[in-house]
C-alpha positions, 0 to 999 in steps of 0.5 A: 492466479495464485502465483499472480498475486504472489508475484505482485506481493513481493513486487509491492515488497520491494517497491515500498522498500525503495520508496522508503529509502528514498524518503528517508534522505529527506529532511523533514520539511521536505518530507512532510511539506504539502504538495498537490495529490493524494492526502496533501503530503508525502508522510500523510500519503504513505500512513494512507497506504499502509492504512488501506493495505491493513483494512483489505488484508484484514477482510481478506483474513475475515474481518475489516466490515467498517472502514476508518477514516482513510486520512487516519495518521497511523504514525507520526513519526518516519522511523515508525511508519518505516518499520510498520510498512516493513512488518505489514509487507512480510505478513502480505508476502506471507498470506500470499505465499499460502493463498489457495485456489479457494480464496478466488471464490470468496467475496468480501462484505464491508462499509466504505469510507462514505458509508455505503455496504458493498460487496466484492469478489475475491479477484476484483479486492486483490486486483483493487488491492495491488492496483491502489498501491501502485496508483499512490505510489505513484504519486509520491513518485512525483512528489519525491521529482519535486524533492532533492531526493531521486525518485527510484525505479519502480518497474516490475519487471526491474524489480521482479527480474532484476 
């Protein structure tokens, strides 16, 4: 399993670089107008991922009990966010790389965002984990087709094994 998620930390590596690249051939208004899904725009939706990866990655290292607003703006500018994504994906890749057998026992204690106590097992928070950024990502896949910006390939098996 550990190689698993290992896999699934530098596929969620590689696809956010892409997302980002597309992004950045965005002009401004385009990047931040509001469309239908998630968050209300393609700016707000990215600062709710990297939001979500950082409150899961924080538990899965021992804290992360209370949860933010999960809409918090984390940056407001592009080039700052960019830059946050790329720090926050290379300490996933590396906490992945060094994950033990030992971790999949666990179970994570936290409050979420509607302030009920929950407790998850190891497996189920990183199959959440991978499975919420691939779900958002693919909305600003489709929010990305409606801009002159070609949404990228995000495949991975294209990407794993490219």
């Amino acid at each position: 399993m550990t190689d698993y998620f290992h896999m699934l930390a530098r596929y969620n590596t590689v696809a956010n670089q892409r997302i980002y690249e597309a992004c950045a051939q965005l002009e401004e208004i385009e990047y931040r107008k509001q469309r239908a899904g998630s968050f209300g725009s393609i700016h707000a939706l990215l600062n709710h991922v990297l939001l979500s990866d950082q409150i899961w990655r924080s538990r899965f290292e021992g804290g992360g009990y209370a949860t933010p607003p999960l809409d918090t703006v984390l940056h407001s500018d592009f080039a700052a966010l960019r830059s946050a994504r790329a720090e926050e994906d290379a300490r996933l890749e590396r906490f992945f790389a060094q994950l033990g057998p030992a971790f999949f026992a666990r179970s994570f204690r936290y409050r979420n965002s509607k302030g009920k106590d929950c407790v998850e097992s190891a497996p189920v928070a990183l199959a959440h984990f991978f499975n919420h950024q691939t779900h958002h990502r693919g909305q600003i896949h489709v929010m990305l087709s409606q801009t002159p910006a070609p949404p990228p390939s995000l495949d991975l098996h294209r990407i794993i094994n490219p």
